[in-house]
N, C-alpha and C positions, 0 to 999 in steps of 0.2 A: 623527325623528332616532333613532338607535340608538344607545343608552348603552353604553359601552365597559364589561364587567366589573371589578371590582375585583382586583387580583390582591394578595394576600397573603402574598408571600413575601419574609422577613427579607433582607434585603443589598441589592445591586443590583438593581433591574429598570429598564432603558432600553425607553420607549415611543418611539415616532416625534416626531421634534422635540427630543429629548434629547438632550444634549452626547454625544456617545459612540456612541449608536445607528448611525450609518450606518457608522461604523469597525468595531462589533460586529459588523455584518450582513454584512461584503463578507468575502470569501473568496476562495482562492488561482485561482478562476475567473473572469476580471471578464464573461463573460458571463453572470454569476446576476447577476441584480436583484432580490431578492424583500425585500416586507414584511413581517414578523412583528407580530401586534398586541402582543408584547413579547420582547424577549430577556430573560431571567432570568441571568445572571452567578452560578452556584453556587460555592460555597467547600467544601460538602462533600456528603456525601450526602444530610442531611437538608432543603437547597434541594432537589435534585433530589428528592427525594420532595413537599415539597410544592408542586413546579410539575409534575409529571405530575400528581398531586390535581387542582389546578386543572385545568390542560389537559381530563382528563376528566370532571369535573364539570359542566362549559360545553361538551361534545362539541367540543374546540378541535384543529385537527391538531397533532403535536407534531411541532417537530426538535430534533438531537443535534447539538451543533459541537464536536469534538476541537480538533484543527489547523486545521481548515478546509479541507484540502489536497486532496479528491475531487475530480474533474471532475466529476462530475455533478451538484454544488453542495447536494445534499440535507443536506447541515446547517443551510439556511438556508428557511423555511416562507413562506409567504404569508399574514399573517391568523387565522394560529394563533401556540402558544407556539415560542420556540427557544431551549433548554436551552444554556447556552455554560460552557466547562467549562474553558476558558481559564486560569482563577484557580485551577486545584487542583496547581499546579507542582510538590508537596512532593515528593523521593525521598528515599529512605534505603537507603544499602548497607552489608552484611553481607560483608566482603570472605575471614570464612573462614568462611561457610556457600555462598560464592558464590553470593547473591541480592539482588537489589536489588528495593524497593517504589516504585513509580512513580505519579505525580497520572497523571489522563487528559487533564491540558492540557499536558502536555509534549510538549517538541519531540524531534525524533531528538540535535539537538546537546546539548539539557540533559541527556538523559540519558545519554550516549556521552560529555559529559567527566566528570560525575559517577564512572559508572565506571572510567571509564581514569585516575582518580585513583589508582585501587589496580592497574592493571594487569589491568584485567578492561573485558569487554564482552558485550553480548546481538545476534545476529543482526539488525540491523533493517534500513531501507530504504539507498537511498544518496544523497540530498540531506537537507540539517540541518535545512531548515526544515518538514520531514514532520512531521505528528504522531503522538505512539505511538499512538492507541488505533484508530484507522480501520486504520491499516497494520497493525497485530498482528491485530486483529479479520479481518481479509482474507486474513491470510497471513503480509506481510511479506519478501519475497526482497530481500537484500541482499550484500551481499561478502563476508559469512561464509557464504554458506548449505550452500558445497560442504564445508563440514568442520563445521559446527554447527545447518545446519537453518534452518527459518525464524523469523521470529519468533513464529510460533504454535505451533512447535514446544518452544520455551523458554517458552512463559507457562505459569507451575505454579500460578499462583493468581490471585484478580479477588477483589474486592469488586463485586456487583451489584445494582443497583434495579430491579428488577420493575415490570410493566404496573400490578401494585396496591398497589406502593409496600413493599412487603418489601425490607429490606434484608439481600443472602445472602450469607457467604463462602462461596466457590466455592475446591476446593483436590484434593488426590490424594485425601482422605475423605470430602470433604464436597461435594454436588450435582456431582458426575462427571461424569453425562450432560450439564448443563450447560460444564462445564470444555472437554467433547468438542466443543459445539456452539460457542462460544469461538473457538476454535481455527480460523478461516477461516469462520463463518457468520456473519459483518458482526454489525450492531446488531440483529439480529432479535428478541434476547431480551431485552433489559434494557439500560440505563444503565449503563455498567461505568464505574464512579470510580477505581478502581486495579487495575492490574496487577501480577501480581508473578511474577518472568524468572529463570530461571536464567544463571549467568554464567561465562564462560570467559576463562580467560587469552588475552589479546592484548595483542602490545607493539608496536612500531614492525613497519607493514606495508614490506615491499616491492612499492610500486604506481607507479601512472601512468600515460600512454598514449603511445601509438607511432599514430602518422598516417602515412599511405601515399598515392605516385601514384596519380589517378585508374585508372589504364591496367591496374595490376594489381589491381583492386578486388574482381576474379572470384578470382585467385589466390590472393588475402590471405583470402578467405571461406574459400575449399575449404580450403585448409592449416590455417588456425585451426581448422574442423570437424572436423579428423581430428587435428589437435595433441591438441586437449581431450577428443577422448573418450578417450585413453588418460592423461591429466593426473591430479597426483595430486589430494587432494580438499580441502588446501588453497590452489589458487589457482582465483580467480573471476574471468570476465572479459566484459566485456560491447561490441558493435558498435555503433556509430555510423556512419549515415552522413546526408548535411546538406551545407548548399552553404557555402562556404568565403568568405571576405572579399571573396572576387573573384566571387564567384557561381558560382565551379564545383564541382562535385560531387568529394566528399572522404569518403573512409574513415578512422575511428578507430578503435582499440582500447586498451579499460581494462582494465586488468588488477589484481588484489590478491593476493599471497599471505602469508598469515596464519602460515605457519610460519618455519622460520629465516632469514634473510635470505639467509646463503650456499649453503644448498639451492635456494632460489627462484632465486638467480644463476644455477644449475648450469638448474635448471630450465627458466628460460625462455629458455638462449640462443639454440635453435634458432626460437623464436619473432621474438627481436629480429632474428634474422640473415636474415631469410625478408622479401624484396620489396624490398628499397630502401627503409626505412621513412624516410619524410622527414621525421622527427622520432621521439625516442626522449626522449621525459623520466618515463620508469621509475629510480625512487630509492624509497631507506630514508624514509619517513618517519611523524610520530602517526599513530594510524587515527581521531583524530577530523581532519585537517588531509586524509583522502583523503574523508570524510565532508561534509566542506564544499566542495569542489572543484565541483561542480558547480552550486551556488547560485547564482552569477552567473549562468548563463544559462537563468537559470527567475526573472525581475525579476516583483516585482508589477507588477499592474496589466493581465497580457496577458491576452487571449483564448484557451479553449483548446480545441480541440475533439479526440479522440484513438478511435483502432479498434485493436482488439487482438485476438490470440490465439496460441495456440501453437502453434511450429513446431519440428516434432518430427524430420523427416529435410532436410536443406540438399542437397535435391538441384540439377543444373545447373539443371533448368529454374525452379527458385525463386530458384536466383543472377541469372538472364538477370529472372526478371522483375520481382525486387528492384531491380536496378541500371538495367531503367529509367522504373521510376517516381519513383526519386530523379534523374533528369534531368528527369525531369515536374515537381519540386517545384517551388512558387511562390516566389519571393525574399522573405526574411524569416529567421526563426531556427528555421523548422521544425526536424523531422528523425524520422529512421527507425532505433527501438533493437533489437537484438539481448540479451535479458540471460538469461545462464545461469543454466538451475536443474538444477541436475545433485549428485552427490555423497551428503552422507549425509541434503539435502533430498530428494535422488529416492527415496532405498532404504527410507523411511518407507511402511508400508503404508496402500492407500488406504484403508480403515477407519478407521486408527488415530485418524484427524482428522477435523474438519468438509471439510477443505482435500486437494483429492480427487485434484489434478495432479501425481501422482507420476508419472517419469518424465526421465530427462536428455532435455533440450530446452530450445529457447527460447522463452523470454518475447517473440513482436513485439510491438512497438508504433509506431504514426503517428501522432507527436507533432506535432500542426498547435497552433503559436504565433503567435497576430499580435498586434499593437498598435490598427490602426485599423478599425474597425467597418464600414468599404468595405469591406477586403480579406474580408471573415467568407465572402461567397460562392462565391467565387475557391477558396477557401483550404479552404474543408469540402467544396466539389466535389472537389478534391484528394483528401483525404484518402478519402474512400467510394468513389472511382473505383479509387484502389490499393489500397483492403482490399479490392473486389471482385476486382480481379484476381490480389490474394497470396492469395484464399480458396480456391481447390483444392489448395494446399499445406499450409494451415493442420487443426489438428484439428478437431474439434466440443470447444470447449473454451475457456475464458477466462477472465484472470486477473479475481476479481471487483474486486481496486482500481483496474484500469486500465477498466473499464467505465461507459458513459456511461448515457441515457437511451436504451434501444435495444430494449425490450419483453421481452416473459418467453419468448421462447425463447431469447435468449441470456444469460437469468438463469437460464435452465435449464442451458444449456451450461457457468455458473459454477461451480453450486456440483454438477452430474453426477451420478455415480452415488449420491452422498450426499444426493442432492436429497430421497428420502424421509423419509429418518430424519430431517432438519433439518426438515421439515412435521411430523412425531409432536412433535420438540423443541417448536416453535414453540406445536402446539395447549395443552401442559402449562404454558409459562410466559409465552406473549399468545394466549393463544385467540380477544380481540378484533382484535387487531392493529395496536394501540396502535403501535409502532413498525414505522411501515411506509413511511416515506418514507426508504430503503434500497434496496438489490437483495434485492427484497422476496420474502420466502418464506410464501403464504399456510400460515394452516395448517389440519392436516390432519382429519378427524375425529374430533369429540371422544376420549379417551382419560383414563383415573384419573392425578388428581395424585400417585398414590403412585410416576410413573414416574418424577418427580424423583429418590430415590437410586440408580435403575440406574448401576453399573457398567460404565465405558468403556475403551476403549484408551488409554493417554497417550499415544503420539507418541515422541518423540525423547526417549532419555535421557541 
């Protein structure tokens, strides 16, 4: 019989069999099953230091649980430790320095009302129950992006736990190169416990979506694609399309714009006025209440399986063969998103960041959702039959938050031209590669720790 290690770390740790463990363990993909020989439940840095300790003392695999919110479930281990970060909720905003400090267990809503207490906000995703630190860590594109960049573009500071247990403030002085690699190179280099974002005024958005006739579904693309590249850079808008209460195939468009209300009136009305949109429910309202608007139809407990990448020109023959592989979809609550990353996220040099997909374009993605464990085969043949056929349209390129379990050339495709210098990052601060149950960046040939204070680009100011 194999004697279970002793694990020694102060607070929480749920082993299997423990009240709470299997709640710990399940995450926003219920096709992850996996066991941890324990989750650790950290309150602040210094758990996380001493369950990486552990972890590699007992050569244990580690994971990292933000939110939980990946598809590809790697916050959750097999047999090794899994760091749950859950319980570091604390934020604190600075409403005339315009910055707020954020736990890495907070949700996108905890910190989006937090701010918009004062009339400020930070670029992040667009459903509430995301978590900050996968999504900033990745990127981040949400309904600010076109006028304030991503979320990795706004994080000006981290606290981070290292492979050997250092704990670094990372900031515009201090570990730079680090701060660089932050900024869309996932979890590769350390345990970041806190964020810290810069913040911009936002008051009541003028958002919501407009639904259209099947029949004009070509029409409504083409028009939208040529609306928004001349749009200004505060409205953001994202396609949907997904089969309808009746099961037939339906186009949506979300829209947000962040600047004055009666400007965006002016702005969008040739948009509302274009197709016969058979529903217009565009109104004034919080930008945390457009922030939660799509939670309901993302319920726990589904299955998810999802293909993505960027599409950079909408030309006809990617309408034709967009529109019908959404006839193809299997009944359920799939669907097929369009989200713009365009604005002053695109005009960001690709240096500047770990996060390399500069460029106005969209974001695809095939969001295959289901409920019952039959349909899993049905349902992921689907989805890899229409990525194959949307992929000569597509870049060599992908967003790393929407990326599944898919091997390393399309982890290559992630994180692109930056993929080098994130391998030098990687070798200086996990040259074992402690944190590797990621979209993983081996790393690169040994190189001197003095590279830690190089000097990097910030991003977005």
């Amino acid at each position: 019989m194999t004697t279970q290690p002793t694990l020694d770390v102060p607070g929480d740790v749920l082993r299997p069999g423990d009240a709470g463990y299997d709640s710990a363990r399940a995450v926003f993909n219920a096709m992850i099953d996996r066991r941890p020989l324990a989750v650790v439940r950290c309150h602040d840095a210094a758990d996380v230091v001493r369950g990486i300790a552990f972890a590699r003392d007992h050569d244990l695999v580690l994971s990292v649980r933000g939110g939980g919110h990946n598809v590809a479930g790697s916050a959750v281990c097999d047999g090794g430790i899994m760091l749950d970060l859950s319980p570091m909720t604390g934020v604190r905003v600075d409403p005339e320095r315009r910055l707020a400090q954020a736990g890495a267990g907070l949700l996108l809503g905890d910190l989006d009302r937090a701010t918009q207490r004062h009339g400020l906000a930070t670029p992040l995703g667009v459903m509430s129950r995301t978590g900050i630190a996968g999504l900033t860590l990745g990127g981040g594109l949400g309904w600010l992006n076109g006028r304030y960049g991503l979320a990795c573009d706004n994080l000006v500071a981290a606290e981070v736990v290292t492979a050997d247990g250092e704990v670094l403030r990372v900031g515009p002085e201090e570990h730079t190169d680090l701060l660089w690699g932050l900024r869309g190179g996932g979890g590769n280099f350390g345990v970041v416990t806190s964020f810290g974002y810069r913040l911009h005024p936002v008051g009541p958005v003028l958002a919501g979506g407009l639904s259209f006739p099947w029949d004009v579904a070509g029409d409504v693309l083409r028009f939208h694609d040529e609306f928004m590249a001349a749009a200004p850079d505060e409205l953001t808008t994202a396609v949907s399309l997904a089969l309808g209460p009746s099961g037939a195939p339906m186009l949506s468009l979300g829209v947000c714009w962040c600047g004055s209300p009666d400007e965006g009136e002016r702005v969008l009305r040739p948009l509302r006025a274009f197709g016969r949109p058979a529903l217009d429910a565009i109104t004034v309202m919080p930008y945390v209440a457009l922030q939660s608007a799509p939670d309901a139809g993302f319920p726990l407990g589904m299955q998810h399986y999802w293909k993505s990448g960027y599409l950079r020109h909408l030309t006809d023959e990617a309408i034709g063969t967009l529109l019908e592989i959404v006839r193809g979809m299997p009944p359920g609550v799939s669907g097929i998103g369009l989200q713009a990353l365009r604005g002053a996220a695109a005009r960001v040099p690709v240096a500047a960041t770990a996060f390399p997909h500069r460029a106005d374009q969209y974001d695809f993605l095939i969001l295959a959702q289901w409920a019952d464990p039959e349909e899993s085969a049905r349902t992921i043949a689907w989805a890899r039959e229409s990525f194959a056929a949307m992929a000569p349209h597509l870049e060599d390129a992908v967003y790393v938050n929407n990326l599944g379990v898919e091997g390393p050339d399309r982890v290559r495709s992630a994180y692109g031209p930056n993929r080098g210098r994130l391998a030098e990052l990687k070798q200086v601060y996990d040259p074992a590669n402690v944190f590797r149950l990621n979209q993983n960046i081996a790393p690169a040939p040994s190189r001197p720790r003095a590279g830690r204070s190089a000097e990097t680009p910030s991003g977005v100011r």
